[in-house]
C-alpha positions as CSV (number, residue, x, y, z in Angstrom):
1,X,0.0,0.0,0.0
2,X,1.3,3.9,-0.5
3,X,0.3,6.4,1.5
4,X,-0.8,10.1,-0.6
5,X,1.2,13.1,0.4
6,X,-0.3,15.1,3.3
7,X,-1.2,18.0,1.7
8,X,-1.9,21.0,3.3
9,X,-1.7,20.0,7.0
10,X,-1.3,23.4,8.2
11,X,-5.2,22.6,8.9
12,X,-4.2,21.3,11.7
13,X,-1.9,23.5,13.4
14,X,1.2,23.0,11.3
15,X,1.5,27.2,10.8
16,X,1.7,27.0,14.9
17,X,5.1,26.1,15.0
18,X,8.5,27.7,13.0
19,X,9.7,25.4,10.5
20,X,13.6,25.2,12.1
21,X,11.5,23.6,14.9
22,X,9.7,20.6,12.5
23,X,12.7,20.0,10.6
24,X,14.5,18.0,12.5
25,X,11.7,15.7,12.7
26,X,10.7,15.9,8.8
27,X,14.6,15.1,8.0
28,X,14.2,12.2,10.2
29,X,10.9,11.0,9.0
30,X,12.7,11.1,5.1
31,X,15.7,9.1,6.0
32,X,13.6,6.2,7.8
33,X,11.5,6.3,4.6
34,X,14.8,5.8,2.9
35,X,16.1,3.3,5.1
36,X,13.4,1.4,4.8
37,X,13.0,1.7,0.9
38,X,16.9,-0.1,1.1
39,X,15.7,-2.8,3.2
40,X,17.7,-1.7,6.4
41,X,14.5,-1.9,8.3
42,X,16.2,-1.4,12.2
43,X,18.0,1.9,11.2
44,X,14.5,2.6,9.5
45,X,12.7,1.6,13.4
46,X,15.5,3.6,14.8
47,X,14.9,7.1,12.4
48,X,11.4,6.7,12.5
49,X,11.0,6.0,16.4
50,X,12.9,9.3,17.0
51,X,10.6,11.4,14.2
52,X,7.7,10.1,16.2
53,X,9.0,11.4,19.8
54,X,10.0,14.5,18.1
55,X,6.5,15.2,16.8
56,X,4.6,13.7,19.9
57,X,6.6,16.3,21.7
58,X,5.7,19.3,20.0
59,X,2.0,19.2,21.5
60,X,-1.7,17.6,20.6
61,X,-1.8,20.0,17.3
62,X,0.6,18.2,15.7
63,X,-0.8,14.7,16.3
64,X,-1.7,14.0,12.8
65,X,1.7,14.1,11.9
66,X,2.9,12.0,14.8
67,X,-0.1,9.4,13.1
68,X,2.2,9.5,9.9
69,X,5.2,9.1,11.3
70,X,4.3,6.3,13.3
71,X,2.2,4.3,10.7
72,X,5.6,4.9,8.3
73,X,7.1,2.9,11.3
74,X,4.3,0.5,11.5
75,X,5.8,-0.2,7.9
76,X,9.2,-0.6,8.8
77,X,8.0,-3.1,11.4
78,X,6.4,-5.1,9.0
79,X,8.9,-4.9,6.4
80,X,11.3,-6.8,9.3
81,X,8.7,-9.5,9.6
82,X,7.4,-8.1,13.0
83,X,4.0,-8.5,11.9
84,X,2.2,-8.2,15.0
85,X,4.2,-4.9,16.6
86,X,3.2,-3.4,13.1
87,X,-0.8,-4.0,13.3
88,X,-0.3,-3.1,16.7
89,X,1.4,0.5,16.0
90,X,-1.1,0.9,12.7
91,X,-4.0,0.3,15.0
92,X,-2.4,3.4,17.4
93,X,-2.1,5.3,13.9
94,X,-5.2,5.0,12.6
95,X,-7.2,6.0,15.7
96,X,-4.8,8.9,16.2
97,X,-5.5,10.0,12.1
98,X,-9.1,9.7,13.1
99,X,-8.9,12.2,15.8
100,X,-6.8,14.9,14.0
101,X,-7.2,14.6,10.5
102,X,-11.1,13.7,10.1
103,X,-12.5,9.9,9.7
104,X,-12.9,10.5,5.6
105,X,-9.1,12.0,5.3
106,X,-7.1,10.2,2.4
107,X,-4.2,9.6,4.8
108,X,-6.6,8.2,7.4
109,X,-8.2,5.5,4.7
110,X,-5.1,4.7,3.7
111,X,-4.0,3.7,7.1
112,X,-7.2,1.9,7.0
113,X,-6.1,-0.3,4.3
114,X,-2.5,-0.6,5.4
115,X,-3.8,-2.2,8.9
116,X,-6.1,-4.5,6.8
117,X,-3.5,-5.8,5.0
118,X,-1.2,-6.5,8.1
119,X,-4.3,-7.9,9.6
120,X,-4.6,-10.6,6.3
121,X,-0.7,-11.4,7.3
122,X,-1.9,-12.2,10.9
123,X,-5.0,-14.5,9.6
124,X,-7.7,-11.7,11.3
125,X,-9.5,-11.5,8.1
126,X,-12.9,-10.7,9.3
127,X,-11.6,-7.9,10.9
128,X,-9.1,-6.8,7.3
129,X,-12.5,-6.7,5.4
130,X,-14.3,-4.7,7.4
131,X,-11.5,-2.5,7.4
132,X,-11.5,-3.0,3.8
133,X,-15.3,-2.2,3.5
134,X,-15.0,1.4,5.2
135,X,-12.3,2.6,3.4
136,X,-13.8,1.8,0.0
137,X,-17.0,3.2,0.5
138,X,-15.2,6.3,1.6
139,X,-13.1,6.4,-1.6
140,X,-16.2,5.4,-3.9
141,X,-17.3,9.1,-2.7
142,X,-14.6,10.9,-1.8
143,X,-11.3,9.5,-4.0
144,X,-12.9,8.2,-7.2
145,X,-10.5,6.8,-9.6
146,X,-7.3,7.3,-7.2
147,X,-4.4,4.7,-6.5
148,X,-5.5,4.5,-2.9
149,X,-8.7,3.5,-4.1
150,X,-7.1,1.2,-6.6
151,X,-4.8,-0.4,-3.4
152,X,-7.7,-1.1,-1.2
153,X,-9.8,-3.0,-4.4
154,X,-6.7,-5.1,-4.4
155,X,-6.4,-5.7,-0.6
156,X,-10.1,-6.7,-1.5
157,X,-9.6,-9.0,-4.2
158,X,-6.6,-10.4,-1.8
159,X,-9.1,-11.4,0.6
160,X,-11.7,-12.9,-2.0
161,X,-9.4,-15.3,-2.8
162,X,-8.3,-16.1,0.8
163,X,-11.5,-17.5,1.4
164,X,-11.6,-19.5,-2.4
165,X,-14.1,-16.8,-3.6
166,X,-12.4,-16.6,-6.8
167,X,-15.1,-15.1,-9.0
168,X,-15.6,-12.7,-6.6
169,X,-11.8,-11.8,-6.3
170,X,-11.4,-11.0,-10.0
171,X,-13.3,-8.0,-10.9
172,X,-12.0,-5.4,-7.8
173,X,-8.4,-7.0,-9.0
174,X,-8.8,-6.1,-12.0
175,X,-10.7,-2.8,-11.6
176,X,-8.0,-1.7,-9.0
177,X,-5.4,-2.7,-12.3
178,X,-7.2,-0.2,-15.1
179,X,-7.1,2.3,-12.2
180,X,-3.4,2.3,-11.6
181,X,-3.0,2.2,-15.2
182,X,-5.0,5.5,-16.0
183,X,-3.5,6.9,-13.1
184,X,0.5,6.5,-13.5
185,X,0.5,3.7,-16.8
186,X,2.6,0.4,-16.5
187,X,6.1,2.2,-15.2
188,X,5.8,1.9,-11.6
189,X,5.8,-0.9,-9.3
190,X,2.1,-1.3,-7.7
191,X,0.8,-1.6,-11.5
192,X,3.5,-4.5,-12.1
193,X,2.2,-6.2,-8.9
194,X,-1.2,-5.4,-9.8
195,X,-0.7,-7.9,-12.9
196,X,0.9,-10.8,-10.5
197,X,-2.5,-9.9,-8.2
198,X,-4.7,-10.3,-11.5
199,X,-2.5,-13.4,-12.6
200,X,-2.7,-15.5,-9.2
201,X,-6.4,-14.8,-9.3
202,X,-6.1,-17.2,-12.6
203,X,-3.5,-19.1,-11.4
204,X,-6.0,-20.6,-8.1
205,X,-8.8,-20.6,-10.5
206,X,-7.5,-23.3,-12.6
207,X,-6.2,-21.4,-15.5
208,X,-2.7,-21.0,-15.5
209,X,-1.8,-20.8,-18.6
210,X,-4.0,-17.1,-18.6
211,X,-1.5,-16.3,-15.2
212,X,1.8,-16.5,-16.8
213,X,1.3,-13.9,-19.5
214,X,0.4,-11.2,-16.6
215,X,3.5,-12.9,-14.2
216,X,5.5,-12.0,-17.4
217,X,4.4,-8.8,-17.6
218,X,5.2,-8.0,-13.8
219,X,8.3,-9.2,-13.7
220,X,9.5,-7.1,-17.4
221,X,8.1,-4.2,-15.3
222,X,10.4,-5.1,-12.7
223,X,13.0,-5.8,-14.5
224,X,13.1,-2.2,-16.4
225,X,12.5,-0.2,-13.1
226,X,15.5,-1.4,-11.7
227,X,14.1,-4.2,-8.8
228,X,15.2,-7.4,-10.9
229,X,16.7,-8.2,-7.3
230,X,13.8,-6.9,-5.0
231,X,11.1,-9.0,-2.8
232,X,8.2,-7.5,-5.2
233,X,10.1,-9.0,-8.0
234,X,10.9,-12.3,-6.4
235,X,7.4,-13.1,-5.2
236,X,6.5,-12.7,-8.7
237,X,8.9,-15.3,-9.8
238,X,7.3,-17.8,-6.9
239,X,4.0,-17.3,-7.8
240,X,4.9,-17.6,-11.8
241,X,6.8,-20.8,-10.6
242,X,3.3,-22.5,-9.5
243,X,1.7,-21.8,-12.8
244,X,5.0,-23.0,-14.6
245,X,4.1,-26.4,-12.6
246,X,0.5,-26.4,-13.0
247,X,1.6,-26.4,-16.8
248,X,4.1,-29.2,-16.1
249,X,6.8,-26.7,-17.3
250,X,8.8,-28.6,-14.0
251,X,12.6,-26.8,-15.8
252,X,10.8,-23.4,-15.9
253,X,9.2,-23.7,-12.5
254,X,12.7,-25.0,-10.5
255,X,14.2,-21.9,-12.0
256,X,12.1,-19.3,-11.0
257,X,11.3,-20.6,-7.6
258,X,14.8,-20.9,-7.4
259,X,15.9,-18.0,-8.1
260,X,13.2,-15.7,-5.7
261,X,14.5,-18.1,-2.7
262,X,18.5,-16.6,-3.6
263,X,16.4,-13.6,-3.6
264,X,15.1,-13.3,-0.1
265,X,17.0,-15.5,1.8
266,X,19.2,-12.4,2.3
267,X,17.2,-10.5,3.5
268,X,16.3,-10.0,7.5
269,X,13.0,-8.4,6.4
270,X,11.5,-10.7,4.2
271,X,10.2,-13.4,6.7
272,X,6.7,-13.6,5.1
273,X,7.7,-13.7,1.6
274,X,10.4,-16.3,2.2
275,X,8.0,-18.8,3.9
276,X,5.6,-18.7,1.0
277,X,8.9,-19.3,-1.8
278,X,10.3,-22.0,0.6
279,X,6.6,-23.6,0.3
280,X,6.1,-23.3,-3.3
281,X,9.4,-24.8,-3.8
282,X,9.1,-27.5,-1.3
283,X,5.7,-27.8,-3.2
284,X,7.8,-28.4,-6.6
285,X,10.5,-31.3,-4.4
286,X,7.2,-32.9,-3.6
287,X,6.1,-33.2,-7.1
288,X,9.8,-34.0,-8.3
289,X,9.7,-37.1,-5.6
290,X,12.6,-35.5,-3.7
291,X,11.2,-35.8,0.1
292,X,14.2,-35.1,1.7
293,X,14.6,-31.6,-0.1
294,X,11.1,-30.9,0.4
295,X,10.7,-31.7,4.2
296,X,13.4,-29.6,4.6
297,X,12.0,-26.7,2.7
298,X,8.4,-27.1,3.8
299,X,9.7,-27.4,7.5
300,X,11.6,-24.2,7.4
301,X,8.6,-22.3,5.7
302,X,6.6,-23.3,9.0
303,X,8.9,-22.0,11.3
304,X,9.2,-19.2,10.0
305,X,5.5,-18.5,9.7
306,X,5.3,-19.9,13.1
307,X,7.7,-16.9,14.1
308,X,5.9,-13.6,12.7
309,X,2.1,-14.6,13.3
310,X,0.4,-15.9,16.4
311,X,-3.2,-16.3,14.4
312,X,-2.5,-18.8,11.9
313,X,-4.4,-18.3,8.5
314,X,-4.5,-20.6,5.3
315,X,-0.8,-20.3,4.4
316,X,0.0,-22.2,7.6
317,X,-2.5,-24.6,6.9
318,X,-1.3,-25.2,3.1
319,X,2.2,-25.2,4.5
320,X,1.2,-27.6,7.3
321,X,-0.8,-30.2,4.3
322,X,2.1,-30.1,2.2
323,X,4.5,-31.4,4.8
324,X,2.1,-34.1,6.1
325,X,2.2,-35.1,2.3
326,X,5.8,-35.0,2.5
327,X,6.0,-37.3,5.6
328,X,3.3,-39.8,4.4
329,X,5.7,-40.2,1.5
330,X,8.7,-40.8,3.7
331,X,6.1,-43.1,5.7
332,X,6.7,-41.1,8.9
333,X,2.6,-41.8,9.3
334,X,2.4,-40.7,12.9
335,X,4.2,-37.1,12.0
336,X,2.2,-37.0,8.5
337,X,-1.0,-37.4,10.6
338,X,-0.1,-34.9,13.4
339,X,0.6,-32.0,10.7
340,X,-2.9,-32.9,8.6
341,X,-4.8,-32.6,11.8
342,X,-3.1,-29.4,13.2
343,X,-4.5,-28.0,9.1
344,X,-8.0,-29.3,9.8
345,X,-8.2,-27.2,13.1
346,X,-6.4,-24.6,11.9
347,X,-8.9,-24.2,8.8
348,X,-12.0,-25.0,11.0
349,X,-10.8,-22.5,13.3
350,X,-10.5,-19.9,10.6
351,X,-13.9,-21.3,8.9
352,X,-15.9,-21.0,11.9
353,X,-16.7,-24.4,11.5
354,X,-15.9,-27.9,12.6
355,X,-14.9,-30.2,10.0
356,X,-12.7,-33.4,8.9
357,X,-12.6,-32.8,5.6
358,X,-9.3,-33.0,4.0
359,X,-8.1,-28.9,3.9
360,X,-8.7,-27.7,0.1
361,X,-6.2,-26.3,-2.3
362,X,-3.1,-26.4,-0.1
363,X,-1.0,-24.8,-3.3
364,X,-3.2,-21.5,-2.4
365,X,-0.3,-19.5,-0.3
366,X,-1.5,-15.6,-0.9
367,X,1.1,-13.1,-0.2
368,X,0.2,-10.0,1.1
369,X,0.1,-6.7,-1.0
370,X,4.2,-5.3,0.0
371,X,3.6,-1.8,1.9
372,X,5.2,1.3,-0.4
373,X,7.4,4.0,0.3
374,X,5.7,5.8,3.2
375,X,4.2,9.8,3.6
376,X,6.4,12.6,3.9
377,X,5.0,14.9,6.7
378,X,5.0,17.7,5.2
């Protein structure tokens, strides 16, 4: 998600105060943002965390940008894979945007979004799409045709097919794709993963060979803005990877899971995103018959998911079938049975429900729309 530029916050209060006073915590603010946008997510915590005190301290009238600040950190969090400390700090954010900049402001729906989106991370989805639900109908009036609007249709869309609702998930994924396209055309990085949104739609709705024409298009809009070696880029690769195997293109599929692994194994912030390409992978060592590989793979992906979220959703779930496949295969039964039963509950949990069916689709692991570059304050 990307936040819009404040505007004219002298609204509410900014005038009050000389600028030598804000500037400290403005210049602050700009070289988390940067920190951040290079991956170095605990200098970003550290910047960020200071531009927040700094603004907190200036008095109640400056409380809106305090809410920016903070929700910029919120990001940061994330970005490290500290999923819950994130929502946590958005939730803070958003109630404090409420209060000083107005319920229907575009910096206080976009926090909106970027808390429901954190929230999908975490597995709270009832609670994402109500989140969801306000801040649309608040851009349908008030932000018709803008990217935030765009961003929230595909948090939407996200959601839909979370819960296997994938005719329902097509039409705000693609709506939310013509919008970024009239708005800022296919040179920019939320259109590119706008196509991978619109092609993993097709990709879980059986159709992969429509997915891997918008996964190209992503990733040669990747590739020309410079972030052939980025997480955006490399979850694009995973996700291409699955159609490639749906296709039986196995060659294809190895190398482009392959390479978004080498990706984001590197990097400290990438937690989420690497759980999902170790699972796809281990998905593709399954197929291949290589169970050692793929317990290996598929184990790691569960830790790591088991670190950054304490309400398991439907990736843990898939993650959790696949590796009870895995272990039926190297006729560890008791393990194999174990994992499938911790899916079941975790699904049924999730559901509502209480069921023993066998969990559906455990190739479906969604990743989570990757938070932009943050709000300057002024």
């Amino acid at each position: 998600m990307r936040y819009w530029r404040a505007g004219l916050l002298a609204a509410i209060g900014c005038i009050a105060v000389a600028a030598q006073s804000k500037q400290p915590a403005d210049t602050l603010n700009d070289q988390g943002l940067a920190a951040s946008a290079r991956g170095d997510f605990a200098e970003a915590q550290r910047l960020l965390g200071e531009s927040a005190q700094l603004w907190q301290e200036m008095g109640p009238q400056f409380e809106g940008h305090a809410a920016i600040v903070m929700a910029n950190l919120a990001e940061a969090l994330c970005g490290e894979g500290k999923w819950n400390e994130g929502a946590r700090m958005l939730s803070t954010a958003l109630e404090m945007s409420r209060r000083a900049l107005g319920a229907q402001h575009v910096n206080t729906v976009a926090n909106m979004s970027l808390l429901a989106s954190a929230d999908m991370v975490l597995g709270e989805l009832d609670r994402a799409m109500d989140l969801f639900h306000e801040a649309l109908a608040i851009e349908r009036e008030r932000y018709p045709g803008s990217t935030q609007l765009a961003h929230t249709l595909l948090g939407i869309s996200s959601y839909k097919v979370r819960i296997d609702r994938m005719a329902e998930a097509l039409p705000p994924a693609e709506e939310g794709l013509q919008i970024l396209l009239a708005a800022g055309g296919e040179d920019n990085p939320d259109t590119a993963m706008a196509y991978a949104n619109v092609g993993q739609i097709h990709l879980f709705s059986g159709e992969p060979a429509r997915a891997i024409p918008l996964f190209h298009k992503a990733e040669a809009i990747c590739r020309a803005l410079g972030m052939a070696d980025s997480p955006r880029y490399a979850f694009v690769l995973s996700q291409e990877g699955l159609a490639l195997l749906q296709e039986g293109k196995v060659a294809l599929a190895d190398r482009g899971m392959t390479r978004a692994l080498e990706l984001l194994l590197p990097c400290s912030g990438c937690r989420y995103q690497t759980a999902i390409a170790q699972s796809n992978l281990g998905l593709l060592r399954l197929k291949e018959g290589k169970y050692g590989d793929a317990d290996s793979l598929l184990s790691h992906s569960l830790a790591l998911q088991e670190s950054y979220t304490t309400e398991p959703g439907r990736d843990m779930a898939a993650t959790l079938d696949r590796l009870a496949e895995v272990r039926r295969r190297e006729h560890r039964l008791s393990d194999a049975e174990e994992l499938h039963h911790r899916a079941i509950a975790m699904q049924s949990y999730r559901q509502g429900v209480r069921t023993q069916k066998r969990v559906s689709a455990p190739g479906k692991l969604i990743s989570a729309a990757l938070f932009g570059s943050g709000l300057p304050c002024s």
